[in-house]
DOLO-830100 format. One record per atom (N, C-alpha, C, CB): residue number from 1; x, y, z. Coordinates in nm, 3 decimals, decimal comma. Glycine has a CB too. Layout:
[NUM [X Y Z]]
...
! end
This chain:
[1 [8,391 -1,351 14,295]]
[1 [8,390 -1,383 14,155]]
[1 [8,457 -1,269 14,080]]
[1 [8,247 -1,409 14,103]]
[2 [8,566 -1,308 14,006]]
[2 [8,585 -1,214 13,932]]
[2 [8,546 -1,129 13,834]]
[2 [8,634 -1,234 13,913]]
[3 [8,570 -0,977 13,795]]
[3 [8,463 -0,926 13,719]]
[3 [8,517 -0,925 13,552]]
[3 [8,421 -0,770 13,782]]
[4 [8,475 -1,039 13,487]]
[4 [8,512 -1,028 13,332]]
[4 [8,563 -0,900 13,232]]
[4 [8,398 -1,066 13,273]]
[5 [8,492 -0,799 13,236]]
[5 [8,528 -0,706 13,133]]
[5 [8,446 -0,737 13,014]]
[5 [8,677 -0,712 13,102]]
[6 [8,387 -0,853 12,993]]
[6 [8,334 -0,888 12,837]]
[6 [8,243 -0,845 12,828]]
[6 [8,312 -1,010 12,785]]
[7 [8,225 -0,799 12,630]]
[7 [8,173 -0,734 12,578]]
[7 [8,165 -0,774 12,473]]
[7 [8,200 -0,646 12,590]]
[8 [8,002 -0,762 12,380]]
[8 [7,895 -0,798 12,239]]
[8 [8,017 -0,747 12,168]]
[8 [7,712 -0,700 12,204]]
[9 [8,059 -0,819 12,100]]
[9 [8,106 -0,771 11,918]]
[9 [7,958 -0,821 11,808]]
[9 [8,297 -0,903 11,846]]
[10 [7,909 -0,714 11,789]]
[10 [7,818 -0,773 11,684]]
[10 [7,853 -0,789 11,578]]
[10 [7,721 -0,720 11,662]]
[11 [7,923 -0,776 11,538]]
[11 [8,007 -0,793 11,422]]
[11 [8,046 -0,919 11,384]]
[11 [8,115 -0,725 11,434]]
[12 [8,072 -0,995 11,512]]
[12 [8,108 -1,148 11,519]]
[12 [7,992 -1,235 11,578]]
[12 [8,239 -1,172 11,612]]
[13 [7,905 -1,148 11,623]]
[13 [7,772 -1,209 11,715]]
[13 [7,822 -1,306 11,780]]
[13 [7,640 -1,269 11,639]]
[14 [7,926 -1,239 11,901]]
[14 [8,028 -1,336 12,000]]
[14 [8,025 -1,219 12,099]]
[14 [8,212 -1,394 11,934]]
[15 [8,066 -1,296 12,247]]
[15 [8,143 -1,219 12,371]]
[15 [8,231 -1,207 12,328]]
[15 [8,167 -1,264 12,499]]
[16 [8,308 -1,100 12,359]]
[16 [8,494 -1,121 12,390]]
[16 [8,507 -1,059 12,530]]
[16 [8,620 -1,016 12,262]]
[17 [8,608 -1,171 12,548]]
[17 [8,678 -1,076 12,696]]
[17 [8,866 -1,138 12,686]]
[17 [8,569 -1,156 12,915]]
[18 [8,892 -1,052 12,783]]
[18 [9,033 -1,094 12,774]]
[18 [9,076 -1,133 12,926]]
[18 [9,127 -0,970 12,709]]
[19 [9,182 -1,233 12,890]]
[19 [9,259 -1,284 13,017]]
[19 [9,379 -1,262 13,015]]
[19 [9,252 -1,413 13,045]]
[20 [9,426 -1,211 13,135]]
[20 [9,567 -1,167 13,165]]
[20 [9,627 -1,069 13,136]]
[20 [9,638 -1,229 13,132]]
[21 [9,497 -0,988 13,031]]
[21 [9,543 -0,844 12,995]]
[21 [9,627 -0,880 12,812]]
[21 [9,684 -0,775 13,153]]
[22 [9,640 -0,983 12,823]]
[22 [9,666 -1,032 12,684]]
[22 [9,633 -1,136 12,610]]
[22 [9,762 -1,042 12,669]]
[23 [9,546 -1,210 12,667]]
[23 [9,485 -1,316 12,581]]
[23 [9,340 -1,290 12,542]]
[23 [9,491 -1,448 12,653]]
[24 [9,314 -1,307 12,423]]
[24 [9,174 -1,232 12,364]]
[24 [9,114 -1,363 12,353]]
[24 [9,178 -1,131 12,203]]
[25 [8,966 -1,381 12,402]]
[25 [8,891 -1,533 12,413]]
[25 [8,719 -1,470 12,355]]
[25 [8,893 -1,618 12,632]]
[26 [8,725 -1,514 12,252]]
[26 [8,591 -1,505 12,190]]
[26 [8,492 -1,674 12,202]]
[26 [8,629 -1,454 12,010]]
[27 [8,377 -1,622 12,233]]
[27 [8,270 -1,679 12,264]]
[27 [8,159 -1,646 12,152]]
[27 [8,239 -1,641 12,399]]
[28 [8,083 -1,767 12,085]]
[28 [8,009 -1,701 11,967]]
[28 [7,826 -1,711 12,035]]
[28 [8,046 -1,813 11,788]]
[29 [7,768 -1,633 12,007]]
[29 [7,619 -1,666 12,063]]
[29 [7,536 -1,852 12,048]]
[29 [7,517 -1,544 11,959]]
[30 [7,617 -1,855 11,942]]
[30 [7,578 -2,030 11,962]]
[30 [7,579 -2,090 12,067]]
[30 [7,654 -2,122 11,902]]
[31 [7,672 -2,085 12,127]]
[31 [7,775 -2,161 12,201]]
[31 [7,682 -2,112 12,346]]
[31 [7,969 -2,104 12,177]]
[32 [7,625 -2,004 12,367]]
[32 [7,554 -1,980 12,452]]
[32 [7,387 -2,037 12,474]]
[32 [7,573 -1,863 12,440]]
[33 [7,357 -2,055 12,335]]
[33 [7,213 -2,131 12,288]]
[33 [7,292 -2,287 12,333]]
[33 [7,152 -2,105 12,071]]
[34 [7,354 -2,307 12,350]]
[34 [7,395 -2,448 12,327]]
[34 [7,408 -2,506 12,494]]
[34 [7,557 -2,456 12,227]]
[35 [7,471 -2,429 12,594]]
[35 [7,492 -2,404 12,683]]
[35 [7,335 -2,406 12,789]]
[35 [7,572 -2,293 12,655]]
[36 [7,256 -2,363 12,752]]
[36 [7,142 -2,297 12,805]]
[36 [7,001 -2,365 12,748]]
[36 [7,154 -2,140 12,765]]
[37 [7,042 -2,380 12,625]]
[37 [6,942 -2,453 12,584]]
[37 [6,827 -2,379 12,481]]
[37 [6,885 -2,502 12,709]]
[38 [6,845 -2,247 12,479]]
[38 [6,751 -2,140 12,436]]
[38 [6,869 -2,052 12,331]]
[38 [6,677 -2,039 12,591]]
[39 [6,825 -2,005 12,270]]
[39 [6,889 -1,855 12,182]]
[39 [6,873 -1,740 12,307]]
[39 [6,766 -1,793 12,007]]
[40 [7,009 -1,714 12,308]]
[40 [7,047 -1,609 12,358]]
[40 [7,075 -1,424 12,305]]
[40 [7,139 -1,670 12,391]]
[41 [6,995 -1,352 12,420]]
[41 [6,994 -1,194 12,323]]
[41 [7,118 -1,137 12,387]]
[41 [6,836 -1,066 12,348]]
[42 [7,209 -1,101 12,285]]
[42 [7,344 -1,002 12,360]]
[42 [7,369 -0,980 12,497]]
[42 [7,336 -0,860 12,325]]
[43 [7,269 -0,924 12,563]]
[43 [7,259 -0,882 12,690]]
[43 [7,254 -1,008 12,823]]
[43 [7,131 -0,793 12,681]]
[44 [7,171 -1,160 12,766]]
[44 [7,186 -1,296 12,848]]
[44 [7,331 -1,315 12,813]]
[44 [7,080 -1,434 12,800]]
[45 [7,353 -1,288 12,700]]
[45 [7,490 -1,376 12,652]]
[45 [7,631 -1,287 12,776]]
[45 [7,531 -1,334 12,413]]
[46 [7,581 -1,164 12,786]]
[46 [7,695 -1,136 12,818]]
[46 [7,706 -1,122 13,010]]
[46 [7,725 -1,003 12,725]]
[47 [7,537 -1,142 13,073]]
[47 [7,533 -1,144 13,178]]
[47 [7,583 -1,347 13,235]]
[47 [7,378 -1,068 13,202]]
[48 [7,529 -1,406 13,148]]
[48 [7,572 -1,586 13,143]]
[48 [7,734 -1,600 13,154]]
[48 [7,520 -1,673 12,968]]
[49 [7,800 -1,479 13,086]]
[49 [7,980 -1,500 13,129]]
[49 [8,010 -1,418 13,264]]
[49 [8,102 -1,421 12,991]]
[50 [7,931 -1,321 13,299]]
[50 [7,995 -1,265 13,428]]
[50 [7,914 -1,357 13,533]]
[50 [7,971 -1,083 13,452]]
[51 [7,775 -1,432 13,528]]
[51 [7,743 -1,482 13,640]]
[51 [7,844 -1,587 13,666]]
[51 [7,609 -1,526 13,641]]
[52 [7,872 -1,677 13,547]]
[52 [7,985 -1,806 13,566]]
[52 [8,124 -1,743 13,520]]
[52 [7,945 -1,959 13,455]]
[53 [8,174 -1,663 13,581]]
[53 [8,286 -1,626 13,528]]
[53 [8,402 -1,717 13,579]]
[53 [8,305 -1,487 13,554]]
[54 [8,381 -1,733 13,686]]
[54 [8,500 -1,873 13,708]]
[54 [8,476 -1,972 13,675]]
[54 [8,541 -1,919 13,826]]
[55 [8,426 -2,038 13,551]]
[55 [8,412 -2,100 13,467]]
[55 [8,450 -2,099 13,331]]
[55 [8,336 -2,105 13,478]]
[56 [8,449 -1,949 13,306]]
[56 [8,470 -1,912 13,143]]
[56 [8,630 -1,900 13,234]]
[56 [8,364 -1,734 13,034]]
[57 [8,697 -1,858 13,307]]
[57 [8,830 -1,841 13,319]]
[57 [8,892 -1,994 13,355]]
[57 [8,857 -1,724 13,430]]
[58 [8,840 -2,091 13,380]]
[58 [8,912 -2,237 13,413]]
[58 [8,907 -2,280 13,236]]
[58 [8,798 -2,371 13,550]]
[59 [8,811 -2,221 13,160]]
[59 [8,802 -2,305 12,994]]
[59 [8,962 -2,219 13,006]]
[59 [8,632 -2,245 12,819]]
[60 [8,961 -2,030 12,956]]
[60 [9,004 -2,034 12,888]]
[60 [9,151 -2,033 12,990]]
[60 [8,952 -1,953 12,790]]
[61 [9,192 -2,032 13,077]]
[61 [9,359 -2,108 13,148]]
[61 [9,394 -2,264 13,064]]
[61 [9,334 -2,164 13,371]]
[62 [9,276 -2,363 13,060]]
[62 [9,289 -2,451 13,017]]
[62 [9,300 -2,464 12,875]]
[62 [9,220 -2,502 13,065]]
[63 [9,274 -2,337 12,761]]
[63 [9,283 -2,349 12,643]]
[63 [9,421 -2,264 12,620]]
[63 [9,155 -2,309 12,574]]
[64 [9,449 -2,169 12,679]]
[64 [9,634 -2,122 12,700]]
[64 [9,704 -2,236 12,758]]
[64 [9,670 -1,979 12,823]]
[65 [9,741 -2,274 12,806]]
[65 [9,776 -2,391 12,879]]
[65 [9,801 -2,538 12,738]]
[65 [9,623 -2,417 13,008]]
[66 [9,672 -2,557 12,655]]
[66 [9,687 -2,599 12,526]]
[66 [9,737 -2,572 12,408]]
[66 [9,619 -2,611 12,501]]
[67 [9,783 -2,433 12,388]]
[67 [9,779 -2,338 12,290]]
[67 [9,933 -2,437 12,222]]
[67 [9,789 -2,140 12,355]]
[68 [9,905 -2,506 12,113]]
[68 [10,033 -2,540 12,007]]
[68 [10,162 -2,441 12,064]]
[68 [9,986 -2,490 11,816]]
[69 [10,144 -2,269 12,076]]
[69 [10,256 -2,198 12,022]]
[69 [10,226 -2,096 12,191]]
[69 [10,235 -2,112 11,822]]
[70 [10,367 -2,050 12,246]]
[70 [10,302 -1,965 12,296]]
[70 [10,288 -1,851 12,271]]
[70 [10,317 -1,964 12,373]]
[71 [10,300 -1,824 12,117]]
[71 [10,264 -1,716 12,038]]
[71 [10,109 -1,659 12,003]]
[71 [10,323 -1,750 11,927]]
[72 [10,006 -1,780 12,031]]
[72 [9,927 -1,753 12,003]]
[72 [9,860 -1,694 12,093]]
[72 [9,894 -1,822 11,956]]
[73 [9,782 -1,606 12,074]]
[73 [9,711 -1,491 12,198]]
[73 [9,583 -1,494 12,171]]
[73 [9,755 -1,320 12,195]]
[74 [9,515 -1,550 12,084]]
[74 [9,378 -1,554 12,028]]
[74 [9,309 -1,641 12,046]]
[74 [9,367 -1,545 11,918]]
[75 [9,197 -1,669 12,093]]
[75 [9,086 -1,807 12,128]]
[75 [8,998 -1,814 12,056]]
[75 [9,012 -1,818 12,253]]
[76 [8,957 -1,938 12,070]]
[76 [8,749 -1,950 12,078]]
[76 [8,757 -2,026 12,154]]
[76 [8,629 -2,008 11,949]]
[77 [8,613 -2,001 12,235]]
[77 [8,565 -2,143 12,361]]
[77 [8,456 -2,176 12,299]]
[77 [8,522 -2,108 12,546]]
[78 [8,473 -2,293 12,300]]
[78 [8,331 -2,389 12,276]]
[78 [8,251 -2,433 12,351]]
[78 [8,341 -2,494 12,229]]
[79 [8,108 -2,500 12,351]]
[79 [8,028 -2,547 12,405]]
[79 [8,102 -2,649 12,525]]
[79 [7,945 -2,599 12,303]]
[80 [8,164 -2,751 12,443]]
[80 [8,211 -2,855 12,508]]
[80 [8,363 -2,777 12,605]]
[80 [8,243 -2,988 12,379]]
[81 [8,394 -2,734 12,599]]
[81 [8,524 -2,678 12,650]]
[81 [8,441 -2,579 12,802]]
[81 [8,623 -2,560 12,493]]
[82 [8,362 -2,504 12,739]]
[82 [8,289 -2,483 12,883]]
[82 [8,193 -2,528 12,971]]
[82 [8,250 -2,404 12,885]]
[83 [8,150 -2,663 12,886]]
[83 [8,092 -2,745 12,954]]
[83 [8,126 -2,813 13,071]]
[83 [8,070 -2,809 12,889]]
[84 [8,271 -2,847 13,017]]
[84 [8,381 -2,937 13,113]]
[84 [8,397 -2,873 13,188]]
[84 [8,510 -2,984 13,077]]
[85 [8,456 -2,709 13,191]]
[85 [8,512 -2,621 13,297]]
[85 [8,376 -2,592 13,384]]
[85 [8,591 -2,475 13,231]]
[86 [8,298 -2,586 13,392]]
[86 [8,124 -2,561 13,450]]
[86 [8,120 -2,678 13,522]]
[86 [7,977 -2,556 13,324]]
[87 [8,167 -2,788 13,462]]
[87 [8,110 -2,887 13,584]]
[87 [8,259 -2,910 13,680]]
[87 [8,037 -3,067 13,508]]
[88 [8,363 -2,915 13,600]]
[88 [8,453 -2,898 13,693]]
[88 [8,462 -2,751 13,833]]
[88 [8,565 -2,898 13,593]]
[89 [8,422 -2,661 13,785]]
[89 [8,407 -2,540 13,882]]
[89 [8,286 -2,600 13,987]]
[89 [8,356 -2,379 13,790]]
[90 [8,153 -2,641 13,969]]
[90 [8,062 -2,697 14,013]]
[90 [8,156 -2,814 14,118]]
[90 [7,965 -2,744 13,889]]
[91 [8,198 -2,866 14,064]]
[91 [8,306 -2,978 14,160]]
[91 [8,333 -2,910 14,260]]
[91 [8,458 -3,031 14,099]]
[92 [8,426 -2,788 14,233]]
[92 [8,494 -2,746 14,336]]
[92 [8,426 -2,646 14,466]]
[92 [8,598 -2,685 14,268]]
[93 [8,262 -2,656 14,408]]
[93 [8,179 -2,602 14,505]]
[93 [8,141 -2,452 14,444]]
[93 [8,258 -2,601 14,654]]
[94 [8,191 -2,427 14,324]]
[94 [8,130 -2,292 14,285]]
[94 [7,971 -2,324 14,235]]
[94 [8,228 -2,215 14,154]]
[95 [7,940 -2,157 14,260]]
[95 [7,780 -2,162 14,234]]
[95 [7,784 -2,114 14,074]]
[95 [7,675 -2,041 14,349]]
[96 [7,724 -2,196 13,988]]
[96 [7,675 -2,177 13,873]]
[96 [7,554 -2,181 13,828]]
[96 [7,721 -2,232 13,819]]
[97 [7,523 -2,018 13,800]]
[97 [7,383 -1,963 13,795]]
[97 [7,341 -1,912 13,658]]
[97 [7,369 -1,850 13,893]]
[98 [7,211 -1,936 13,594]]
[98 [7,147 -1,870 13,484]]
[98 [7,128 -1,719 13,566]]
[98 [6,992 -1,957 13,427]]
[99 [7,138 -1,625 13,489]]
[99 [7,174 -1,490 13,542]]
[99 [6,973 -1,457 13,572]]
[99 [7,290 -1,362 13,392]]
[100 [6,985 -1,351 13,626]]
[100 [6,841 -1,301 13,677]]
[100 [6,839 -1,215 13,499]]
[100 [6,838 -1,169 13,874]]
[101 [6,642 -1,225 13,493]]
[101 [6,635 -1,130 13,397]]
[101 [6,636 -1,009 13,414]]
[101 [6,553 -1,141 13,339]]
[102 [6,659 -0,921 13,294]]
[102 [6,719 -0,748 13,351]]
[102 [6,562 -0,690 13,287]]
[102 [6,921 -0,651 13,239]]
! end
């Protein structure tokens, strides 16, 4: 599994991580309550993207891949956008896990 890099902006009360070294993909804590089912504290939010990380990377290939311009370098992933990529990864036999508590 690959290792994300992402990291709390509280500022935005979102993950960010980046793909490819140039695409910036923000994730908002909602989207993690939404996902899970519960409100999420910084620290679930940001262990929930490295446990499924080949999941958050099939959304966001699939949201570059969409991008209108290929100027644009900036994301958001949504509920539904990583919903799809989660069960599609699940398809392909990946393990998708609620992270252990710390």
């Amino acid at each position: 599994m690959p290792e994300m890099g992402a990291m709390w902006r509280a500022e935005i009360d979102a993950v960010e991580f980046y793909v490819d070294c140039e695409y910036r993909f923000v994730v908002h804590r909602n989207v993690f309550r939404t996902l899970r089912g519960t409100p999420a504290e910084p620290e679930v939010c940001l262990a929930f993207v490295e446990a499924n990380a080949d999941a958050f990377l099939v959304a966001a290939h699939v949201r570059i891949n969409a991008a209108a311009s290929p100027s644009i370098k900036a994301f958001h992933l949504n509920s539904r956008q990583l919903r799809r990529a989660m069960m599609d990864a699940s398809e392909r036999g990946a393990v998708l896990t609620e992270p252990a508590p710390r």
